[in-house]
C-alpha positions in Angstrom: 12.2 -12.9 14.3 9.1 -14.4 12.9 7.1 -17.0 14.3 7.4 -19.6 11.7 11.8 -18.8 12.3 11.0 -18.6 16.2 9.3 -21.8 16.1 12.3 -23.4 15.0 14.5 -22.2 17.4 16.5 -24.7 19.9 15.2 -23.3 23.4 11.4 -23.6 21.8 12.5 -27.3 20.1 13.4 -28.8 23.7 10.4 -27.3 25.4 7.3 -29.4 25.9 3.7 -28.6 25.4 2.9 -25.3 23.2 3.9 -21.6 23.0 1.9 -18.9 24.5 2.2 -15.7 23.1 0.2 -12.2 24.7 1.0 -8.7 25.3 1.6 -7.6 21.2 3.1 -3.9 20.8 3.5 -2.2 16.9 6.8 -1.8 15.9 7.0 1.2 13.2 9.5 2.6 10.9 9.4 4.1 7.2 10.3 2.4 4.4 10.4 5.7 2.2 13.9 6.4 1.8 12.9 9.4 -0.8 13.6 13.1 0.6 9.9 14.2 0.3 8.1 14.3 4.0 4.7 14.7 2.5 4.1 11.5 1.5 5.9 8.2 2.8 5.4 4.7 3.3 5.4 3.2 6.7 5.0 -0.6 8.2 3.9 -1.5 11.5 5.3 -4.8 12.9 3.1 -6.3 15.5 5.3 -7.9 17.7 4.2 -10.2 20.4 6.6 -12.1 24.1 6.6 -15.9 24.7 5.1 -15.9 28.0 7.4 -18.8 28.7 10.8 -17.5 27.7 11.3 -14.1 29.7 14.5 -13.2 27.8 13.5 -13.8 24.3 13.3 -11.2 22.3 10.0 -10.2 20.8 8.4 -12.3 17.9 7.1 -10.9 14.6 3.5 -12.4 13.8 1.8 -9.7 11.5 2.2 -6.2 10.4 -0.1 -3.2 8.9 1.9 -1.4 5.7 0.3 2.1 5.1 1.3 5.5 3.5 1.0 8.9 5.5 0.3 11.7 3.2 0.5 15.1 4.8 -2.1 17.6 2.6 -1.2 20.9 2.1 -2.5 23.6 4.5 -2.0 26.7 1.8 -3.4 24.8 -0.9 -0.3 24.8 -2.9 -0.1 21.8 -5.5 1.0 18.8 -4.0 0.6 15.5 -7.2 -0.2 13.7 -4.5 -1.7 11.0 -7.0 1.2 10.5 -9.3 3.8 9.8 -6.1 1.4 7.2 -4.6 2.5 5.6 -8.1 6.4 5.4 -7.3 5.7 4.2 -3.5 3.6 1.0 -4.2 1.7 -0.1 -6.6 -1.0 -1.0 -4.2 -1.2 2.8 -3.3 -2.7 3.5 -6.7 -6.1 2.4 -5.9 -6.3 5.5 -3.2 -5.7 8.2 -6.5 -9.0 9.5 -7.0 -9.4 10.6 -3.3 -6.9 13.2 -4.3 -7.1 16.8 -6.2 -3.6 18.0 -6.3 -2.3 18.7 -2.8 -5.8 18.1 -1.8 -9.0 15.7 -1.0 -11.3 15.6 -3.8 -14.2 18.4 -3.2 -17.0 16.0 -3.0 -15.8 14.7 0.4 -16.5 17.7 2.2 -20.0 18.0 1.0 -20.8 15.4 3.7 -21.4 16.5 6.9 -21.3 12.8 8.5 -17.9 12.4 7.1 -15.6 15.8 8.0 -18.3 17.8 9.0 -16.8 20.6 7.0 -13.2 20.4 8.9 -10.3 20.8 7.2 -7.8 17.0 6.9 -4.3 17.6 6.9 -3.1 14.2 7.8 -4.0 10.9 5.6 -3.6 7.2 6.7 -4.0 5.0 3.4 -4.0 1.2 4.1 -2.3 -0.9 2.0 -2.6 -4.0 3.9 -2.8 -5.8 7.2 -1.8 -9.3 7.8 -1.2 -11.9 10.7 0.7 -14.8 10.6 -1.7 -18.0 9.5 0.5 -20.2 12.7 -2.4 -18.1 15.0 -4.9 -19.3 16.5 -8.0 -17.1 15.5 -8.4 -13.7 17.5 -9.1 -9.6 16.6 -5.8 -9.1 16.2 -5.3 -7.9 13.1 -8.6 -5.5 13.2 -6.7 -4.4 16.9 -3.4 -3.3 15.0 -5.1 -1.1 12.7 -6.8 0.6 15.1 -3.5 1.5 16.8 -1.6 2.4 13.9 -4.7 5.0 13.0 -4.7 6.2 17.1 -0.8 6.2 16.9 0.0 8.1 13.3 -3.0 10.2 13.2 -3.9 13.7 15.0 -6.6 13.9 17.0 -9.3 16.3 14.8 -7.8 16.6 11.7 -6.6 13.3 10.1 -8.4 10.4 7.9 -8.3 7.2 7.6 -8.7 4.9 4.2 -8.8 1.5 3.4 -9.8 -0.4 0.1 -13.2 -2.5 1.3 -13.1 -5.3 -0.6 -9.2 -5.9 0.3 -7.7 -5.6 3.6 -6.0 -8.5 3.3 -6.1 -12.2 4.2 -5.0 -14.0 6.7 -2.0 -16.0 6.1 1.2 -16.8 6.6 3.5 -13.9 7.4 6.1 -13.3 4.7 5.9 -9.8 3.1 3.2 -7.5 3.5 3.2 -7.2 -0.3 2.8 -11.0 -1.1 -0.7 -10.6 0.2 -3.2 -12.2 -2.4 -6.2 -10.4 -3.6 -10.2 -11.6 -3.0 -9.4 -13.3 0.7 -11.9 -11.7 3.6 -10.3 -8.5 5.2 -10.8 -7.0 8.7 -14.5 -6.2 9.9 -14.4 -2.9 9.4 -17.1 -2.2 11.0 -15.2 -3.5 14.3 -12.0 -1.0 13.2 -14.8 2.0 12.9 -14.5 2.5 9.4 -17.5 3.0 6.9 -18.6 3.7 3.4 -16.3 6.5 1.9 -19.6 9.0 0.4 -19.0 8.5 -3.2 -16.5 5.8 -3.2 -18.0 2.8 -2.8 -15.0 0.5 -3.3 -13.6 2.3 -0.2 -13.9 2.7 4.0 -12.8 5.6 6.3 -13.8 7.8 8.6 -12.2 11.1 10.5 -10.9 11.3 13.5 -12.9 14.5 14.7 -15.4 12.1 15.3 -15.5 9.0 18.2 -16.2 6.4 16.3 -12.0 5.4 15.7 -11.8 5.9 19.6 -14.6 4.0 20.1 -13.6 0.8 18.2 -10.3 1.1 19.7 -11.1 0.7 23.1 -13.7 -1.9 22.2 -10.5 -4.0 20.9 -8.4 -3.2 23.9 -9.0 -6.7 25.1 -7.0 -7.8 22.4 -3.9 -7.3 24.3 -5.1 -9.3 27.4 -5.5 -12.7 25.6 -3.1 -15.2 25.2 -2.5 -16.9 22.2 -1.4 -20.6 22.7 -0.3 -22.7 19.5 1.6 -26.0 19.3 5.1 -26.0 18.1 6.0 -26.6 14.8 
C-alpha cells in the first residue's frame, strides 16, 4: 500500500498524534516479461512498518527502477544498445556505454575505474524516488546502495547512473512520472563518481571499496524513525 493510501486508512484515521515509520526493507521483482535473461528491467520497492500498528502490513514510500544487463563473457554480439530501447525510454541515455555485447573500450583504459578487470554484470539506474509525505532523511541515497550491494557480484559488476538526473523527490506514484532537472541523490554519499569519458554520467566497480564503503556509512538509515502527521 502506499503511504498517501495508508494514510487514509480507518485504523490510522482514529489514531491520534502522527505515524512513525522505521525499519525500511527493498522489495524486488522484474518487470521484464520478455524471454531474454540478458537484459531486464527491475524495481525495488522500499517498504517501511508503522511502529504503531504491529499487524499492518508493510507501506510503500519509494522505489529505485533499474535494468540489469548481463555482458557477454565470450564476446559474442549482444545489441545491448538497441534492447535498452524497447525496455524504457529512460534506458536510452546509458547506449553509448555499450559496444555490442560489450562496454565501450575506452572504459578499461582507466585504471581507477576497472583496473583492467573484466564486468560481466551492469546496474543502470533509471530512477530513484521517495515519497514527498517524508520527512527529510538519506533514504533514497540508502536504497540505491542496497539495490547495487544486493543485485551486483562482488568483483565483477558496475554501476551507472545519469548525474544530472537521479530523480526528485516527490510524491510516490510511478517511478516513471519522475520529472526531469529536480536535485538527485549525492552521489558522492552512494560512492559513485565521474564515468572517465562520460561526463553526463556516475559509476564505479565494485572490485573496489568505495560501494561498500558508502553503504555502511548509510547503515544508519535503517535505525531512524520517520514521524509525519496524518493526512
Amino acid at each position: 500500500m502506499y503511504l498517501a493510501d495508508y494514510l487514509q486508512t480507518s485504523a490510522v484515521l482514529q489514531r491520534d498524534g502522527h505515524v512513525s515509520l522505521a525499519s525500511p526493507s527493498l522489495h524486488l521483482e522484474t518487470l521484464d516479461q520478455s524471454t531474454t535473461s540478458w537484459c531486464r528491467d527491475w524495481r525495488a520497492e522500499v517498504r517501511m512498518h508503522d511502529l504503531h500498528a504491529s499487524a499492518a502490513a508493510p507501506v510503500t514510500v519509494g522505489a529505485v527502477d533499474f535494468v540489469i544487463v548481463q555482458l557477454s563473457e565470450d564476446g559474442h554480439h549482444r545489441p545491448i544498445a538497441d534492447h535498452l530501447t524497447t525496455l524504457d525510454v529512460r534506458a536510452t541515455r546509458f547506449a553509448t556505454l555499450f559496444d555490442g555485447g560489450r562496454l565501450e573500450a575506452g572504459l578499461d583504459e582507466h585504471d581507477d575505474f576497472f583496473d583492467g578487470m573484466p564486468m560481466y554484470s551492469v546496474l543502470l539506474l533509471l530512477g530513484v524516488v521517495v515519497d514527498d509525505l517524508l520527512p527529510p532523511s538519506r533514504l533514497r541515497e540508502w536504497a540505491l546502495a542496497e539495490v547495487c550491494h544486493t543485485m551486483l557480484p562482488t568483483t565483477s559488476g558496475v554501476a551507472f547512473a545519469p548525474a544530472d538526473d537521479g530523480g526528485g523527490r516527490r510524491r510516490l506514484v510511478a517511478v516513471d512520472q519522475m520529472s526531469r532537472g529536480n536535485h538527485g541523490p549525492d552521489w558522492d554519499s552512494v560512492g559513485l563518481t565521474t564515468v572517465p569519458g562520460h561526463p553526463s554520467m556516475v559509476g564505479r566497480a565494485t572490485l573496489f571499496t568505495h560501494l561498500d564503503t558508502a553503504r555502511s556509512a548509510l547503515g544508519e538509515v535503517t535505525n531512524e524513525v520517520l514521524t509525519l502527521g496524518r493526512r
